[in-house]
C-alpha positions as CSV (number, residue, x, y, z in Angstrom):
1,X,-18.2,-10.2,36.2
2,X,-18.5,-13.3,34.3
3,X,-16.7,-16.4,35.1
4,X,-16.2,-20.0,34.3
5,X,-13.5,-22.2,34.5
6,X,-13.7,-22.3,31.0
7,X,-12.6,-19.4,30.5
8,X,-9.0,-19.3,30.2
9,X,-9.6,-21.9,27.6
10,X,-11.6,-20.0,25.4
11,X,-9.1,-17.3,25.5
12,X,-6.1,-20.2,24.4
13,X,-8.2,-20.6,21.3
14,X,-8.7,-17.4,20.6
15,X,-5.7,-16.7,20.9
16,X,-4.1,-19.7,19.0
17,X,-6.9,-18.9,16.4
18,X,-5.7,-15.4,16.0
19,X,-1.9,-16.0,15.8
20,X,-2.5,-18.9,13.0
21,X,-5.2,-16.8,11.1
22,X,-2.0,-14.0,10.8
23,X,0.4,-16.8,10.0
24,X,-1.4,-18.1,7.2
25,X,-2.0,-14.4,6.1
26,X,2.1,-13.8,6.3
27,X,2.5,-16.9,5.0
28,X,0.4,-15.7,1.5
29,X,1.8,-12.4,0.9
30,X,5.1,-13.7,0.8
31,X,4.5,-16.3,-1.6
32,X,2.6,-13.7,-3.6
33,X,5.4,-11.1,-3.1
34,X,8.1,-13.9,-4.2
35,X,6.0,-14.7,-7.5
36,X,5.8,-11.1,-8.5
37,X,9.6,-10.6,-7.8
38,X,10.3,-14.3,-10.1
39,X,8.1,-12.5,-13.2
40,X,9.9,-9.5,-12.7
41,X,12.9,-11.4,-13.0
42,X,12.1,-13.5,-16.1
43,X,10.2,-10.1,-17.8
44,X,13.8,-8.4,-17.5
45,X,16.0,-11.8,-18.4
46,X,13.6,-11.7,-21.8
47,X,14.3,-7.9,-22.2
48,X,18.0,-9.1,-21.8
49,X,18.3,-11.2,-24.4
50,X,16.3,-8.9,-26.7
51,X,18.7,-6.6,-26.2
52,X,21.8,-9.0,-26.5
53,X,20.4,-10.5,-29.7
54,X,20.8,-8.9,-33.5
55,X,17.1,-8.9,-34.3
56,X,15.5,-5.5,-34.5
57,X,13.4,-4.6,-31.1
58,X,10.0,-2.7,-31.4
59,X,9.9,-0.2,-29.4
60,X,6.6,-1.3,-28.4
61,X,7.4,-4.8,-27.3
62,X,10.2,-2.9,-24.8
63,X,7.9,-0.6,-24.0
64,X,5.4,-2.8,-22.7
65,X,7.9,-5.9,-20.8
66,X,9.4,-2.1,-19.1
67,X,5.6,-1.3,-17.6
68,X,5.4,-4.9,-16.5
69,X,8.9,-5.0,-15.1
70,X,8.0,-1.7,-13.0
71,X,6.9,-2.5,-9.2
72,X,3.1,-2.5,-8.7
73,X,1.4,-0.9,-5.6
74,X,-0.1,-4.0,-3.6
75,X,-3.5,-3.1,-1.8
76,X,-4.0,-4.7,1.6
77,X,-6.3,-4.7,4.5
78,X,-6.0,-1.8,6.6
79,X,-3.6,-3.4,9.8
80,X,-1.4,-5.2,7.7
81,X,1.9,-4.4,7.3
82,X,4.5,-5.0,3.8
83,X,7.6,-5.2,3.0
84,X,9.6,-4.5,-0.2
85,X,9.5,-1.8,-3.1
86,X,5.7,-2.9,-3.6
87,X,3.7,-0.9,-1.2
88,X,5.0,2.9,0.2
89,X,3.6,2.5,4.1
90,X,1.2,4.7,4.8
91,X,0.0,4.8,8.1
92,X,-2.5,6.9,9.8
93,X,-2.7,7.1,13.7
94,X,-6.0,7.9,15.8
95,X,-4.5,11.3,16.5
96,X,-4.9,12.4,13.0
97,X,-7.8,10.6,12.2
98,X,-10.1,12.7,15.0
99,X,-7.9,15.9,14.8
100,X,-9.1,15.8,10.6
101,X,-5.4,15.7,9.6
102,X,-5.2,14.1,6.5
103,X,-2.1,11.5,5.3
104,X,0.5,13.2,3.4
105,X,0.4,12.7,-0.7
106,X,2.5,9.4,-1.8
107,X,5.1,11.2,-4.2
108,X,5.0,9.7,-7.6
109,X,8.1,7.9,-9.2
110,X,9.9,8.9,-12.3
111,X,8.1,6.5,-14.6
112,X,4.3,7.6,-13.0
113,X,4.9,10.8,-14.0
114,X,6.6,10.5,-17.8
115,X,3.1,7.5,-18.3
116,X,0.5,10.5,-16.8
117,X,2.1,13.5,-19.1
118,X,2.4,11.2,-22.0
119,X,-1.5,10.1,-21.2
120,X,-2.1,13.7,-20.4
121,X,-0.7,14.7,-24.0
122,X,-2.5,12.0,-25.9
123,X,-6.3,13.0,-24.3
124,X,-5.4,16.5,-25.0
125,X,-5.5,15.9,-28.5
């Protein structure tokens, strides 16, 4: 076996490398996840005061603040692990992976499925 009395020392920095590598990595996704959650908040303030005021709202307009109000499914690196109403967890073990089990479907929410039959109804004209 190898050895050097360096060794130890090259497994400190690999290891502080590591562990600030995944900091920095935590340390994005939360700054993303808190930005998405701030628009979300100022897209439904603005559907608020739509709503409060007497002018007439196109249905449009509310249609489309509603889809970017909605959460959106964040893609991440397989390994990586999230938080929040963003991302349903999906993980897949070794087990299943060499037995050929495949990961159960991700069930769809409310709004997915009235968006795919209105898209549905509006190709199958």
């Amino acid at each position: 076996m190898f050895w050097s009395p360096y060794f130890p020392h090259v497994i400190y920095a690999i290891a502080l490398t590591t562990i600030s590598i995944n900091l920095k990595g935590q340390r994005s996704t939360i700054e993303d996840e808190k930005s998405r959650i701030g628009a979300q908040i100022s897209i439904l303030e603005g559907i608020k005061q739509q709503l409060q005021s007497n002018q007439p709202l196109s249905t449009e307009e509310l249609e489309r603040l509603k889809k970017l109000a909605r959460p959106t499914i964040v893609h991440t690196t397989p390994g990586t692990k999230e938080s929040g109403d963003a991302k349903k967890e999906r993980e897949v073990g070794w087990g299943s992976v060499f037995s050929g089990k495949k990961p159960a479907e991700v069930e769809l929410s409310k709004w997915d499925k009235q968006e795919l039959d209105s898209l549905r109804k509006e190709l199958e004209k």
